[in-house]
N, C-alpha and C positions, 0 to 999 in steps of 0.2 A: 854362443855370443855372451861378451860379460859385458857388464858395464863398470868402466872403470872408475875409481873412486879417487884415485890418485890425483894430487891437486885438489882436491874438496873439501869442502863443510858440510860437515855432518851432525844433527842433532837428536837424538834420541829421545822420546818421553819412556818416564818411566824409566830412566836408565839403569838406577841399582836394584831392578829386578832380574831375576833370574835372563829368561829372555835378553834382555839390556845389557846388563853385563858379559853376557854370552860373547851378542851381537856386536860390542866394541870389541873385544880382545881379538874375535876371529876381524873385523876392517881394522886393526892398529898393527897386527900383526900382517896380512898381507896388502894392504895398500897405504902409500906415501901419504896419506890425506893430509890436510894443511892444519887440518884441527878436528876433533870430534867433543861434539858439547853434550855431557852428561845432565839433564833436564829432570829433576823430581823437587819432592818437599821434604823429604828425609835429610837430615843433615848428620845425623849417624850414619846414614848406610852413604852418605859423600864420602865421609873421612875414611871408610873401612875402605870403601871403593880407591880412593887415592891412595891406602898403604899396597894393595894388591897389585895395582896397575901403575904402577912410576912408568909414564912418559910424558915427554913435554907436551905433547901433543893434546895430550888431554884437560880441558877446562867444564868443571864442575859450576852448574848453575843450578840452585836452590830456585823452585817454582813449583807453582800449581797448575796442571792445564784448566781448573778453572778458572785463572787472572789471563784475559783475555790482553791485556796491558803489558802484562811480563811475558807472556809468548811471543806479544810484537817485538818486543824488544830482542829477545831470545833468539827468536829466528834470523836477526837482518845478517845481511851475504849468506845464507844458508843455502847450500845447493840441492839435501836431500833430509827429510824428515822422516826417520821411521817413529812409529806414535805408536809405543806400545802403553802407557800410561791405563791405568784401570781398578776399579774396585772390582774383584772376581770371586771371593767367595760368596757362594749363593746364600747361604743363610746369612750371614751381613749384610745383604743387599735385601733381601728380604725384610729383613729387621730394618735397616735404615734406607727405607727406599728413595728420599727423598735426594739422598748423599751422592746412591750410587746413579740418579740423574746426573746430576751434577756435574759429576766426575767424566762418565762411562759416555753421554750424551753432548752435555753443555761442553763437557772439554775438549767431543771431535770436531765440535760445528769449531770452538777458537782455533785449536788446531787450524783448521782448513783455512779461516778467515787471516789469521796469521800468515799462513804461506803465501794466502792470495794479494795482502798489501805488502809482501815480502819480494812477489816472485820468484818464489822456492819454485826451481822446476821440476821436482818429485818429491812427494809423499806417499808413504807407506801405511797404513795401518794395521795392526793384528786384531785378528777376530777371532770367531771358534766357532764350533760345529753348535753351538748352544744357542745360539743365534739362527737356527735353521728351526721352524716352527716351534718357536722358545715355549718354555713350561713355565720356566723361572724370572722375576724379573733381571738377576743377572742377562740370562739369553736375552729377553726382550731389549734391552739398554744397548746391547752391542749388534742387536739387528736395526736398530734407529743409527746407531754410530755407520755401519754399513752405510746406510740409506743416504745420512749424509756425504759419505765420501764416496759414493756412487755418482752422486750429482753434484758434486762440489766444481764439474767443470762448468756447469750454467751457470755459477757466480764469478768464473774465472776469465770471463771472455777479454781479449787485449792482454791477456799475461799469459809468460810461458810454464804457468803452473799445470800440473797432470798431478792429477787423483788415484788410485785405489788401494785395495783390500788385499789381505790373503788370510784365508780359512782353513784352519786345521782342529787336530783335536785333542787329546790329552799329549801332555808331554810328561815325557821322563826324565826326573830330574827338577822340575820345576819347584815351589812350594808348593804344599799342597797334595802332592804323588802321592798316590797309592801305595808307593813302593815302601817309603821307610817306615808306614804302617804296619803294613804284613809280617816287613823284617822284626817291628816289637811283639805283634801281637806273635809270629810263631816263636815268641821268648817265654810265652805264657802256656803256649801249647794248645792255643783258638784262636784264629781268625776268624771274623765279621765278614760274612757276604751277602751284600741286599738283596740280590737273587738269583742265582742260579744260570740264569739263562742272559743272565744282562753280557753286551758285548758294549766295548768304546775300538774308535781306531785311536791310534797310538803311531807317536813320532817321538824321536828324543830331540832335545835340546839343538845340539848340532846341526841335524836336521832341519829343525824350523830356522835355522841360521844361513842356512847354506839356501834354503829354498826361496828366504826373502832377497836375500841378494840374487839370485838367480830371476827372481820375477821383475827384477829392476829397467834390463834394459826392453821387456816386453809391453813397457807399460803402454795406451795409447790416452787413457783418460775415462775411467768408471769403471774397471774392470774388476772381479774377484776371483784371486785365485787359489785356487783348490788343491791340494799336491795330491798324489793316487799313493796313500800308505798303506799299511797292513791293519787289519784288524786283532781284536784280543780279546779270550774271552775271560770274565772276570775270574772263574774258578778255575780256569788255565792257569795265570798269575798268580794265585793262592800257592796253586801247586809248584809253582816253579819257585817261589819265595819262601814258603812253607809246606813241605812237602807233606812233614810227619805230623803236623798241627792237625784237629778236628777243623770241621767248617761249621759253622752258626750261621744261619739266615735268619735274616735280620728283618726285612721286608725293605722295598723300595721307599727312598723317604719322600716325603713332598718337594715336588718340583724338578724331582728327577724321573729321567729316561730307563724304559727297558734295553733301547738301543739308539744308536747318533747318527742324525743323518750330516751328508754333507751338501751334497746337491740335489734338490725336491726334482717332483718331475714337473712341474709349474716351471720351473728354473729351465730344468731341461732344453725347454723349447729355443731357447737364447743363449745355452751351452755349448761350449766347442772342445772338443777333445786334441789335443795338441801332442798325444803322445806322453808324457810325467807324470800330467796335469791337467786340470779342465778349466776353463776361464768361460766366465759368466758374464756376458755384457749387461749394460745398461739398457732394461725397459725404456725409458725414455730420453735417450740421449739426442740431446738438437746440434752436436758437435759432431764433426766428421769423424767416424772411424771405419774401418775394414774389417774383413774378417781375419780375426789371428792365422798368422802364417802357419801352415801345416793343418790346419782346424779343421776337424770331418764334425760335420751335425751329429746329434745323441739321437738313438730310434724313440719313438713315442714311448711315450710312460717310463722313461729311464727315471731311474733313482739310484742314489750311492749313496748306501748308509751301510753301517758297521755288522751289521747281519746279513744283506746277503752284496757283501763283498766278496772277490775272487782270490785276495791276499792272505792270508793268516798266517799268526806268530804262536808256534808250538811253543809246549815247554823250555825245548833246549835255544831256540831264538830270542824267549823272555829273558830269559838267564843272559842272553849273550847284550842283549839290547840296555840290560840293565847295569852291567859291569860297565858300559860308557859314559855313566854318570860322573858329571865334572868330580874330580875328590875335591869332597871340601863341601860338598851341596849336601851330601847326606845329613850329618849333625845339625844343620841348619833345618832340612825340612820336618826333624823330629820336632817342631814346635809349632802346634795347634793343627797338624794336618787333620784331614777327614776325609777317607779315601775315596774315589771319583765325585766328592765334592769342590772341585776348583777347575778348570777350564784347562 
């Protein structure tokens, strides 16, 4: 089942992010949409974004999801919001905690409240596995962003708006990756690993593109969805990026994981397996919903996190998953990354 997009408006937070950027080219390339509205504060990465992308189709709007005023506006006839907008590096948010409220929190509740005097009838939001018993304030900011868009349909009552989430976990390709790290430091002849035994699950780019569009027409209102990916283990990725390099252990930094979970077993109880994907309903939803089609319950004490997952990505699958990277992302992510520190 797709949902088709053809005929619509579409707006994007966050758009000249990785993600965002992604996410338009694969809907302008396969679907007629009537328009697709590119939503950030950046006004350099607008212009760069409009030389890459010439089509009519697309209109770039300068905003902040904190101007709860310029979302309203932003949104009107909008048919679907994907909100990926975010402060995500964790020491940045750490350092300026106050910001990454703002941004990460205050800007899902406009979000939401936007669609709702909009009557946008779907929104999407991105989250991450960081957000699953968060260490960091980054995680904690986008488990509150969750929470609101979990329940965002009890503020919606009389409108055809519908709410949720989809949770994943690093991406490849994104800013930030780990990837064009390794590539410098195996120049130097050492890469950096903070432990040893640390795993992440991993998705690329495409991927999380294909997955949000795919959770689209399941929506029914509070739902989070989960994709079933592979895992990886950090010093697997060394080796597949750097083979001949030494390894340095570094130690785990503050506010990072030995390993990510995705779905708790608290969560469990309220989880459905659908076969991809696992969709989490709403604890307390006073709005009618069913259970997801195809949905078998999780046995007690289930938990999905990146160690004992039943997927993994060997060396020669890193290699292969990596060569997928959009071209053109690499040179770009060699500025300021910090390897599994960004979402």
């Amino acid at each position: 089942m797709e949902y088709d997009l053809s005929g619509k408006t579409v707006l994007v937070t966050g758009a000249t992010g990785s993600f965002g950027t992604a996410f338009m080219r694969a809907v302008l390339e396969r679907y007629d949409v009537a328009s697709i509205r590119a939503f950030s504060r950046d006004e350099l990465k607008q212009s760069e974004l409009a030389r890459t992308i010439t089509d009519s189709r697309l209109r770039l709007l300068i905003g902040d999801v904190r101007d709860r005023d310029r979302l309203r506006v932003a949104t009107r006839g909008v048919d679907v919001i994907v909100h990926a907008a975010a402060l995500k590096q964790v020491p940045a948010c750490e350092y300026n905690p106050f910001e990454a409220v703002q941004t990460n929190v205050i800007g899902a509740e406009n979000v939401v409240a936007a669609a709702i005097d909009n009557d946008v009838p779907v929104t999407i939001a991105l989250s991450t596995d960081k957000a699953v018993n968060p260490v960091n304030l980054y995680g904690a900011t986008k488990l509150c962003a969750e929470k609101i868009v979990a329940q965002a349909m009890a503020y919606a009552a009389g409108t055809h708006a519908k709410f949720a989430s989809v949770r994943y976990g690093n991406v490849v390709g994104s800013r930030g990756s780990v990837v064009p790290i390794f590539r410098q430091q195996a120049q130097t002849g050492t890469v950096t690993i903070t432990d040893e035994r640390m795993t992440r699950f991993w998705i690329t780019l495409e991927q999380a593109v294909e997955f949000v569009l795919s959770c689209l027409p399941l929506i029914q209102g509070g739902e989070t969805f989960v994709p079933k990916i592979p895992s990886m283990r950090l010093m697997d990725m060394a080796a597949a990026l750097a083979p001949e390099a030494e390894r340095k252990v570094v130690g785990i930094r503050p506010g990072e994981k030995l390993h990510e979970v995705l779905v708790t077993e608290d969560e469990a109880r309220h989880c459905y397996d659908i076969g991809d994907r696992y969709v989490i309903l709403p604890q307390l939803a006073t709005w009618d919903m069913e259970r997801p089609e195809r949905g078998e319950s999780l046995p007690d004490g289930f938990r999905y996190a990146s160690d004992n997952n039943t997927d993994w990505l060997g060396e020669d699958a890193l290699r292969t998953m990596v060569g997928t990277m959009p071209p053109g992302r690499r040179a770009e992510d060699r500025r300021g990354a910090d390897p599994g520190w960004e979402a």
